[in-house]
N, C-alpha and C positions, 0 to 999 in steps of 0.2 A: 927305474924307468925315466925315462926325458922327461923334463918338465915341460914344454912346448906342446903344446895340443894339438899343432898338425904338422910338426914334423915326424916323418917316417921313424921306426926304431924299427932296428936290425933291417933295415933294406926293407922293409914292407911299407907300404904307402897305405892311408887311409883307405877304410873297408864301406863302400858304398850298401842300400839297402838292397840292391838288386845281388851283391857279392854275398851281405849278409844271408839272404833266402838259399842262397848253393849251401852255407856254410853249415846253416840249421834250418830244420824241417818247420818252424813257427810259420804260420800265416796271416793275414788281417783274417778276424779281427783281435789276433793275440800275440802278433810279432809285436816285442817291446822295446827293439832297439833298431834304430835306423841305420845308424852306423858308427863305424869304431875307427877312432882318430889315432890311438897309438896301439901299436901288438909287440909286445918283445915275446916269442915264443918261450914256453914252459919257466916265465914269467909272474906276467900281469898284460889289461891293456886296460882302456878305456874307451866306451861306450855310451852314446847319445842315444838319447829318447827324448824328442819335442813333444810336448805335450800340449792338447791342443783341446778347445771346448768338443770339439765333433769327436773326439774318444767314445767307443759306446758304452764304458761303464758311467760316465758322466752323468746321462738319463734316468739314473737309478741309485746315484751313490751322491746324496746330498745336493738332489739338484736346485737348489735355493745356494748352495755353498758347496759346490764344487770341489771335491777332495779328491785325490786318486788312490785308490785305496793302497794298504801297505803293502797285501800279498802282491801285488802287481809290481811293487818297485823292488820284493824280494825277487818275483821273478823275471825282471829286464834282469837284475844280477846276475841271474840263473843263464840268461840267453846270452849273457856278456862273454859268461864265462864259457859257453857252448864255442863260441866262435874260439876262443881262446886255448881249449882244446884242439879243435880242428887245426889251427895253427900251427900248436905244438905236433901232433900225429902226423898230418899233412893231408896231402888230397884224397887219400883211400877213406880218411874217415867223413867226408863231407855227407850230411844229412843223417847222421845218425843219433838216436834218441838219448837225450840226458833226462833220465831220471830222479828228483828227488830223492836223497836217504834222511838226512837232519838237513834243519835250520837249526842255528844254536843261538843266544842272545841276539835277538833281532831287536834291534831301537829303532824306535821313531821319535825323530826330533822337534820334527815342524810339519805340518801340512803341504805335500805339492799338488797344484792348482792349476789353472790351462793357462799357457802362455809361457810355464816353469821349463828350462831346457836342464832335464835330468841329464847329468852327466854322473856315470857307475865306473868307479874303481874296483875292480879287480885282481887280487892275486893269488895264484896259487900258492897252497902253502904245503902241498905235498900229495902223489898218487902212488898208488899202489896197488897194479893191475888196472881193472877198468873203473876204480873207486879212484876220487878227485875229490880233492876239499882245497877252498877257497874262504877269500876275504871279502867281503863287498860294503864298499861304503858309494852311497849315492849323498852328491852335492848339487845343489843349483845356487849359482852366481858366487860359488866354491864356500857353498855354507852347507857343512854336512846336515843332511836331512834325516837320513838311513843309514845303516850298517847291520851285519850278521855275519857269521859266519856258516856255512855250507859244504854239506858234501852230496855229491852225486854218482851215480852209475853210469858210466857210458857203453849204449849195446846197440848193437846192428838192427835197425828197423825192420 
């Protein structure tokens, strides 16, 4: 993939939050990705998540010490990689459900905190039928944070 974070890969132009909600069916308060700056179809892309004190798990998840918990930065990967499919399949598949099958080695490096701009790498690593497995490592200020690797189910809501 381009190393350039907002230039277009393969003709596609950054993916706005309003584009991401067509793409996959996430809503507030559990869309976790705003939007995706690079897409090379049945690739990889990458995916922002601003992270912000007004987050609602904030309220409850160390709120003296502010952490975002890990399932949550396991699953913006999860919604990265939603949009990342779409991409690949094209517009018939927009809003259809990825289900969880495994998370495999999931690390956590460092604590992300409000104000941290998650940016989640993505790639696929191979599908077969509606079964997808992927890479995901999340960086902020390109210091890996996260990683796992993932596979999901893609099915008709």
């Amino acid at each position: 993939m381009n190393d350039a974070v907002n230039e277009p890969v393969g003709g596609y132009p950054d993916i706005d939050v309003m584009r991401v909600m067509d793409l996959i069916p996430h809503r507030y308060p559990f869309l976790l990705v705003d939007k995706v700056v690079q897409i090379e179809p049945n690739v990889g892309c990458i995916g922002i998540k601003n992270v912000t004190i007004n987050e609602p798990f904030f309220a409850g998840h160390f709120p003296q010490r502010p952490v975002m918990p890990g399932v949550l930065i396991i699953e913006s990967m999860a919604q990265t990689a939603g949009c990342l499919v779409v991409a690949t399949l094209g517009p018939d598949s927009e809003g259809k459900l990825v289900y969880f099958m495994t998370v495999d080695n999931a690390r956590f490096r460092r604590p992300v905190v409000p104000g941290d701009r998650l940016e989640v790498h993505v790639k696929k690593l191979r599908n077969r039928g509606n079964v997808w497995k992927f890479e995901g490592q999340a960086k902020v200020d390109g210091v890996l944070v996260a990683e796992a690797t993932y596979s999901a189910m893609i099915l008709d809501n």
